[in-house]
C-alpha positions in Angstrom: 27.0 -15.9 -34.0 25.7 -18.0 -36.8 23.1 -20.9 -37.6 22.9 -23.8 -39.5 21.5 -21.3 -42.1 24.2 -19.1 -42.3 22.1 -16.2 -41.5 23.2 -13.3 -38.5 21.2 -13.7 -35.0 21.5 -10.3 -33.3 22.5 -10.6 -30.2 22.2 -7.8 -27.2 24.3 -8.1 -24.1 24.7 -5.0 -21.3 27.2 -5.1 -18.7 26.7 -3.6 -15.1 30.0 -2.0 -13.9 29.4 -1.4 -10.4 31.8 -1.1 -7.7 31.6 -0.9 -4.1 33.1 2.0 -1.7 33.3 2.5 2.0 30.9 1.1 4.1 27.7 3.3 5.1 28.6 6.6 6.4 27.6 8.0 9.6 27.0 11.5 10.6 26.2 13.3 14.5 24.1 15.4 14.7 25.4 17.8 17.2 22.2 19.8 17.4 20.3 16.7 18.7 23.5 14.3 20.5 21.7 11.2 18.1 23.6 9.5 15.5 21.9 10.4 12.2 22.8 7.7 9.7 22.9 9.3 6.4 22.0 8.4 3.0 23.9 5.1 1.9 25.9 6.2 -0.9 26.9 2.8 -1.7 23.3 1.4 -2.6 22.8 5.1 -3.9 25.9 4.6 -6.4 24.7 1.6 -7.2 21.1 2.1 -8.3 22.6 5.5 -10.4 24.7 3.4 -12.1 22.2 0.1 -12.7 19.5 3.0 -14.0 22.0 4.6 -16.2 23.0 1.5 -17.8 19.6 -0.3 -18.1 18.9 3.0 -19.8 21.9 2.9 -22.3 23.2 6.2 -20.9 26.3 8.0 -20.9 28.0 10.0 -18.0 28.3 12.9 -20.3 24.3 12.7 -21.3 23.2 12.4 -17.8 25.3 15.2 -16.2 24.1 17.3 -19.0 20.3 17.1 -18.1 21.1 17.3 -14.6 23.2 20.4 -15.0 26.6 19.2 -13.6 29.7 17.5 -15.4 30.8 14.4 -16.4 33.8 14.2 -14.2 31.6 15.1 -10.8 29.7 12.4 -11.9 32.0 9.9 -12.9 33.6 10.4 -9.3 30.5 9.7 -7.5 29.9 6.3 -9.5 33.9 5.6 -8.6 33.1 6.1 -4.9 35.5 9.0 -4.9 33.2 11.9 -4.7 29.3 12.7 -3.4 26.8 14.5 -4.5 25.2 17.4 -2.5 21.6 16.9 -1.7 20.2 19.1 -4.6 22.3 17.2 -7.4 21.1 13.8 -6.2 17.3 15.2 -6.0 18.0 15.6 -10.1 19.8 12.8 -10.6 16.7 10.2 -8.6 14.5 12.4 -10.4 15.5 12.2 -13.4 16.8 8.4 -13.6 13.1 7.8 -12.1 14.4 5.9 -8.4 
């Protein structure tokens, strides 16, 4: 983009990629006979995703300080994988949700 002056105006624009999966996922309990509603993976997909991106983050750099790959992740922001309860501990952690 230019002025009237000739002179280059930086400009900085971020894009959010997010896509939506299956609705919420439900789980029974059979020790207890009560529907146990489980984490929303959607909304949690979604804030990974946002926080990666506001953070000008790669898959590859945040699978490597959460200690999984790039490809586990990448399915989980596809909505074609999850994450067990331990990997998403490190990935809330360390995206700070």
């Amino acid at each position: 983009m230019q002025n009237s002056n000739d002179e280059y105006i930086s400009v900085w624009e971020t894009w959010d990629r997010i896509t939506t999966a299956s609705p919420q996922e439900e789980v029974v309990d059979k020790t207890t006979e009560t529907n146990v509603v489980l984490h929303d993976n959607q909304q949690l997909r979604q804030r990974v995703q946002r926080a990666r991106i506001e953070q000008r983050m790669s898959i590859a750099t945040l699978a490597m300080h959460v200690t999984t790959t790039a490809d586990v992740l990448s399915a989980f922001e596809r909505g074609d994988g999850i994450l067990d309860s331990e990997l998403q501990k490190r990935v809330t952690k360390y995206l700070k949700l």
